[in-house]
TIMARVO-559601 format. One record per atom (N, C-alpha, C): atom name; x negated, y, z. Coordinates in steps of 0.1 Angstrom, whole numbers, plus 5000, padded with zeros to 4 digits. Layout:
PT/CA/X/Y/Z
...
This chain:
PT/N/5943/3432/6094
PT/CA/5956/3437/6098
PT/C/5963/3425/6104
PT/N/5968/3423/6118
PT/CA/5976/3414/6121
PT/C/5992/3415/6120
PT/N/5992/3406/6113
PT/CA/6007/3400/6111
PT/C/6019/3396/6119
PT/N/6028/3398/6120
PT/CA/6039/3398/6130
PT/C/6048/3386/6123
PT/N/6048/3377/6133
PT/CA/6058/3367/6130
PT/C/6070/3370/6125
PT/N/6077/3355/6120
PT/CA/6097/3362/6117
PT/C/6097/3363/6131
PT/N/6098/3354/6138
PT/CA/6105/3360/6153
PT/C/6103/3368/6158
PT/N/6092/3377/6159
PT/CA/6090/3388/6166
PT/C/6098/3401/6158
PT/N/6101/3397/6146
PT/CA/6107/3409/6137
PT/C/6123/3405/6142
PT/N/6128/3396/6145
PT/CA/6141/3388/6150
PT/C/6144/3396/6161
PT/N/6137/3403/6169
PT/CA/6136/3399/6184
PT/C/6147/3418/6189
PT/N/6154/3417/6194
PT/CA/6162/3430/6200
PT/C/6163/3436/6207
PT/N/6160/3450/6208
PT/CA/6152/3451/6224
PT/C/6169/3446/6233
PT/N/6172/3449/6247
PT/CA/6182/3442/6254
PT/C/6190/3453/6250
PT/N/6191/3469/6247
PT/CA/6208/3469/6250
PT/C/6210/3465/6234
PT/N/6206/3464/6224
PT/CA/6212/3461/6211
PT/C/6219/3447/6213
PT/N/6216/3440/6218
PT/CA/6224/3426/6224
PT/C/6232/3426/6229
PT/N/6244/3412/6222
PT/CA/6256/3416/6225
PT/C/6257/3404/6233
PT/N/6268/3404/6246
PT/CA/6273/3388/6251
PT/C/6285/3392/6252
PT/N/6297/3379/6240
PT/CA/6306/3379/6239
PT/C/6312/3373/6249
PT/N/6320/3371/6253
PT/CA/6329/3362/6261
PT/C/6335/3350/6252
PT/N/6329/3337/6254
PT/CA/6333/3326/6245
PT/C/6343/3316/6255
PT/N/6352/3314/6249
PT/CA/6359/3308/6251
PT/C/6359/3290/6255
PT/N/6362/3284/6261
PT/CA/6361/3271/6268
PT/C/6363/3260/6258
PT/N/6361/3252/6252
PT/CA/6367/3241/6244
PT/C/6381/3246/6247
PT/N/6390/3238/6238
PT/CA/6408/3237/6243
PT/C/6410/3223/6233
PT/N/6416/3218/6239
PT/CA/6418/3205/6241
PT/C/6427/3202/6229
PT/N/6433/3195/6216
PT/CA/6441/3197/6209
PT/C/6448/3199/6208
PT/N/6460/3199/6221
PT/CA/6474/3208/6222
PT/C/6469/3219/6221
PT/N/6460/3227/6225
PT/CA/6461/3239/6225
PT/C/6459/3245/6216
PT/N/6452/3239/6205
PT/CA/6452/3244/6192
PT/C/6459/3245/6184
PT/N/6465/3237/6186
PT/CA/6484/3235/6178
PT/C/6487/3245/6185
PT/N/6488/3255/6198
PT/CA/6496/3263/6204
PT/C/6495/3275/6196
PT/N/6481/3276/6188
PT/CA/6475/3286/6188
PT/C/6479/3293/6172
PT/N/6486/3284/6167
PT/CA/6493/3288/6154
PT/C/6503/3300/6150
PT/N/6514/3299/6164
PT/CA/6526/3308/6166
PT/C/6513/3325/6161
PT/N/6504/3326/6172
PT/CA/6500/3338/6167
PT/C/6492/3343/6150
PT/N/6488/3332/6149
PT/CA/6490/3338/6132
PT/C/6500/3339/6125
PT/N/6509/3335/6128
PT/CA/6524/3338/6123
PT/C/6532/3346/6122
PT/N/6533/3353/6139
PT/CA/6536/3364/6146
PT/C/6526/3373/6143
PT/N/6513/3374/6137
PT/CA/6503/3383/6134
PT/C/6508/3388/6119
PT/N/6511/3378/6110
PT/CA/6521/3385/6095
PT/C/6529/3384/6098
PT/N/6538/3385/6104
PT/CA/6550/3391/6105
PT/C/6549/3402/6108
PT/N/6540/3409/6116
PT/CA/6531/3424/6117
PT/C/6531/3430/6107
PT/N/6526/3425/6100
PT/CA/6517/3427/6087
PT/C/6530/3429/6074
PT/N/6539/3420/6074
PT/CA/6547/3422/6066
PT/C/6558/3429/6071
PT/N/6566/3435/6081
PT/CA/6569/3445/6087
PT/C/6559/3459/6082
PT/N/6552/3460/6083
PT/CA/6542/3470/6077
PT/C/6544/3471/6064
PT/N/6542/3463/6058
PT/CA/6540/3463/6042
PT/C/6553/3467/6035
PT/N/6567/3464/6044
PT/CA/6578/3473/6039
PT/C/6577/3483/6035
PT/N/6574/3492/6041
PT/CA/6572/3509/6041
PT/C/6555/3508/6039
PT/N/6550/3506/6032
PT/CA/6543/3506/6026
PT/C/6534/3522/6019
PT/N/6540/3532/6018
PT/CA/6537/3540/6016
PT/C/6539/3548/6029
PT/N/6542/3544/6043
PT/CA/6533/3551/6055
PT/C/6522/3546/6061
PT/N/6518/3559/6068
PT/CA/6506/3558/6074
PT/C/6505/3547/6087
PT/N/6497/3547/6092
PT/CA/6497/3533/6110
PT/C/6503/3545/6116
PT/N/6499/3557/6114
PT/CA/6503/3564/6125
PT/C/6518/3566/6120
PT/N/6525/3575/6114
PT/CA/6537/3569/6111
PT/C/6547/3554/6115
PT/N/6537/3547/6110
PT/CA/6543/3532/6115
PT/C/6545/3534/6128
PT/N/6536/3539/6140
PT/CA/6541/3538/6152
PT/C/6542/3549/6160
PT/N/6552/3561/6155
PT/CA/6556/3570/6160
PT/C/6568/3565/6168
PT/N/6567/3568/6185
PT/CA/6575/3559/6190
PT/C/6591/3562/6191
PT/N/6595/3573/6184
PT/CA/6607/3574/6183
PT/C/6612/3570/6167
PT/N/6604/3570/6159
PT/CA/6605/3565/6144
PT/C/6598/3551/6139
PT/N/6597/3540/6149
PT/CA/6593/3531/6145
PT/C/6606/3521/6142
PT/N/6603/3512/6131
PT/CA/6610/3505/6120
PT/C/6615/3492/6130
PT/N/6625/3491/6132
PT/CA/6632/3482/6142
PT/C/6625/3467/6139
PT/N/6621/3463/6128
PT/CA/6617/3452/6121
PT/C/6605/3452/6131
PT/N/6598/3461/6133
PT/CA/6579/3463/6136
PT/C/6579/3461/6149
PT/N/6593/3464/6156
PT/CA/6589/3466/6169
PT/C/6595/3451/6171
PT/N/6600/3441/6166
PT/CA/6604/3430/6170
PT/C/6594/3422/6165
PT/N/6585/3425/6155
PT/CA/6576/3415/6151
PT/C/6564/3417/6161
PT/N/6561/3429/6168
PT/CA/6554/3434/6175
PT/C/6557/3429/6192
PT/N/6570/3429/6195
PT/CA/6574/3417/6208
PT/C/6571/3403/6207
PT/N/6576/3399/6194
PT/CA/6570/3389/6192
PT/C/6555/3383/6196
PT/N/6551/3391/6188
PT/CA/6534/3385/6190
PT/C/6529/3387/6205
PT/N/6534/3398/6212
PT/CA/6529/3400/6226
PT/C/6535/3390/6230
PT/N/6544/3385/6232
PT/CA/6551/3374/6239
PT/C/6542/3361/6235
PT/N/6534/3359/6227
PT/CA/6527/3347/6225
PT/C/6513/3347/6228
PT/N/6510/3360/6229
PT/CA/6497/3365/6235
PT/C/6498/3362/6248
PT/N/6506/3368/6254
PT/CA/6509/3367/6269
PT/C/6504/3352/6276
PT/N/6512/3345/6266
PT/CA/6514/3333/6274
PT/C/6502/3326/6269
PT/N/6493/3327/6256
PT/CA/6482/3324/6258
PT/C/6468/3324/6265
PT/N/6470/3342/6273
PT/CA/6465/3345/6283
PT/C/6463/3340/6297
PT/N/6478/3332/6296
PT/CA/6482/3327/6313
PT/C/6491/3332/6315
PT/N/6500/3341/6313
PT/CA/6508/3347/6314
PT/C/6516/3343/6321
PT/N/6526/3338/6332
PT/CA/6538/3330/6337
PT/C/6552/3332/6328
PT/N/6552/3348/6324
PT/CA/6563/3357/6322
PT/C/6554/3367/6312
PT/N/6563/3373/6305
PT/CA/6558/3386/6294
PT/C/6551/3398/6304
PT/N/6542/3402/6301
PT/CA/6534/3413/6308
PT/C/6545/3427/6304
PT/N/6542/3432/6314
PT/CA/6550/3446/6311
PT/C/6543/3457/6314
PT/N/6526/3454/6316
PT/CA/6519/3464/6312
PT/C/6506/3461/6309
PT/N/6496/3471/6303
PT/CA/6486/3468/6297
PT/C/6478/3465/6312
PT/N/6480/3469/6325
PT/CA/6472/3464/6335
PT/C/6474/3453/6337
PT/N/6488/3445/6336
PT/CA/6490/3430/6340
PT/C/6480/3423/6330
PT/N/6480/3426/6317
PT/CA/6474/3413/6309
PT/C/6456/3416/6315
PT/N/6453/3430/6318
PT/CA/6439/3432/6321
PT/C/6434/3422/6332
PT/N/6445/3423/6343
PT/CA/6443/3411/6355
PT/C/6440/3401/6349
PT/N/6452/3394/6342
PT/CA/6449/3378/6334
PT/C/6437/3378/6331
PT/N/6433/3387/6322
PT/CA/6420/3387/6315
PT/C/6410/3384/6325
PT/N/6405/3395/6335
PT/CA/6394/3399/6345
PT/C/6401/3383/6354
PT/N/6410/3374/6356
PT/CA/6408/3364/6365
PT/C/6405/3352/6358
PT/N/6409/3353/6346
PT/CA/6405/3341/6331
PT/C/6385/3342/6332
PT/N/6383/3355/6329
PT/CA/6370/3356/6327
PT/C/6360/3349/6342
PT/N/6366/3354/6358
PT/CA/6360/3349/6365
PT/C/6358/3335/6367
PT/N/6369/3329/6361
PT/CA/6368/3313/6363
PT/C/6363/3310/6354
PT/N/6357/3316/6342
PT/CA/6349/3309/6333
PT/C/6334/3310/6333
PT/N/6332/3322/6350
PT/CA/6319/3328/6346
PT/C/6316/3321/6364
PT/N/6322/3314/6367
PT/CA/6318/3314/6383
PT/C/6312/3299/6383
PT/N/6308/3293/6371
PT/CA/6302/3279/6373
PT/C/6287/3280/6371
């Protein structure tokens, strides 16, 4: 009976394979930049945890969301934004898609 190596047991056929989009080195300012967003990410989180006994969907019914959530939630976009390249805050989910789709070409065009 022949034996199958680890590797060939390792091996996936192509669509189970994932390629992520990895990110560039960043230089050490930019890591220090990169702090505000965990910050502005609990502040999410603890805006949330006030009301505590609703649901996400609750949390963001958009005529009943918690004035606290929606400022901790500007927040964080506003730091996203500009992490993205942003010049100015995006004002729609298509602007940050551009950033993204022209961030990704310059990372994929070398």
């Amino acid at each position: 009976m022949a034996t199958r190596s680890r590797r060939q047991d390792q091996v996936r056929p192509p669509i189970l394979r994932h390629r992520g989009l990895e990110q560039p080195p960043s230089p050490p300012a930019d890591r220090a930049a990169t702090r505000p967003h965990h910050q502005r990410g609990k502040a999410v989180l603890e805006a949330r945890s006030r009301h505590g006994q609703r649901s996400l969907a609750e949390h963001y019914t958009p005529l009943t969301m918690d004035a606290d959530l929606v400022k901790a939630h500007d927040s964080l976009d506003a730091a996203v934004d500009k992490a993205f390249g942003a010049r100015r805050r995006c004002t729609s989910e298509q602007q940050r898609q551009q950033i993204l789709f022209e961030r990704f070409a310059e990372m994929t065009s070398n």
